[in-house]
N, C-alpha and C positions, 0 to 999 in steps of 0.2 A: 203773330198778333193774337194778343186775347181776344174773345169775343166783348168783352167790356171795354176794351179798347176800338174795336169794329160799333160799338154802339155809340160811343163817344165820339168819335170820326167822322159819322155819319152824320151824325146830329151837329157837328159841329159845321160839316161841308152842308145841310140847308140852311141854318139860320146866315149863312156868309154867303152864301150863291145862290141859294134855292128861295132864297126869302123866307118863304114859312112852309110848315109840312101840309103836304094835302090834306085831304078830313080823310077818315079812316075807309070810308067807302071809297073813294075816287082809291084811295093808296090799293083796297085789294081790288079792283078791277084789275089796276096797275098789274101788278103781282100776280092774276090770270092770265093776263097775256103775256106777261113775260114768261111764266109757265109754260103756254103756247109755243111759244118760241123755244123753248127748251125744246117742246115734243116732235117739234117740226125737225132740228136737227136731230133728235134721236132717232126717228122713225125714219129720214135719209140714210144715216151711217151704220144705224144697224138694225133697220126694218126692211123692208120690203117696199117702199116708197122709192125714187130716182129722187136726186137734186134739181130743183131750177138754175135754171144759170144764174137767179140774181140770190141764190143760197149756198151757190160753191164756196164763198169764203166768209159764211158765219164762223163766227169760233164760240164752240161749244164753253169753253172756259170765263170767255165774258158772258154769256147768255146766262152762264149759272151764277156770275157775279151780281148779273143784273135784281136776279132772283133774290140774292143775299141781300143784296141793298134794300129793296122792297120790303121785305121782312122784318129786318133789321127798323126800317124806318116805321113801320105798323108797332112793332114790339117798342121803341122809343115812345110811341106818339098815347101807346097804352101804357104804360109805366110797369111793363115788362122786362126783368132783369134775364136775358135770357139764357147768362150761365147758371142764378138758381131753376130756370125753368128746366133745362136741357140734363141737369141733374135728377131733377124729380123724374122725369120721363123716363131715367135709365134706370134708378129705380125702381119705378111703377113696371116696367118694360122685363129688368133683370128676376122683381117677382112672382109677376103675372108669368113670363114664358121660360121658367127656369128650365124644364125640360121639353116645353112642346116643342122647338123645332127638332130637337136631338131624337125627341118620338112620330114625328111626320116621317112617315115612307117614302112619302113624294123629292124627301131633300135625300134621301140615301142612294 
């Protein structure tokens, strides 16, 4: 799936189910705690934290969906194309750090 396909999708599953989009603050709260949740199974499976018994069968692959959606539906409700965005950034990214990690010690 394109990501302009994933924005389309999304926006097409609120205005049919979801009624209307949250207002952009309710949406990143949203999008914090799903984050949250991300971090809580990370720091289970490969931190130093134990599981609860009521977190043995998150799955990591929907929580980061969850995330996708969130974003996705922030970046729709702003009029965020976020395959021009996701371009500029590698870009701006492939610029700015053309040789700094290949020059950090710490990645050698």
């Amino acid at each position: 799936m394109e990501i302009k396909e994933a924005q389309n999708l999304v926006d097409n599953w609120i205005k049919t189910h979801g009624v209307r989009y949250f207002n952009e603050l309710t949406n990143m709260a949203i999008l914090s705690e799903e984050v949250g949740e991300v971090a809580r199974i990370i720091s289970r499976k490969y931190g130093e934290q134990s599981f609860k018994e009521s977190d043995k069968n998150k799955d990591l692959g929907d929580e980061l969906a969850d995330v996708l959606w969130v974003l996705i539906a922030i970046a729709n409700q702003t009029g965020i194309d976020l395959t021009d965005a996701l371009k500029k950034n590698i870009e701006k990214k492939t610029d700015r750090d053309l040789q700094r990690h290949h020059n950090n010690e710490k990645l050698k």
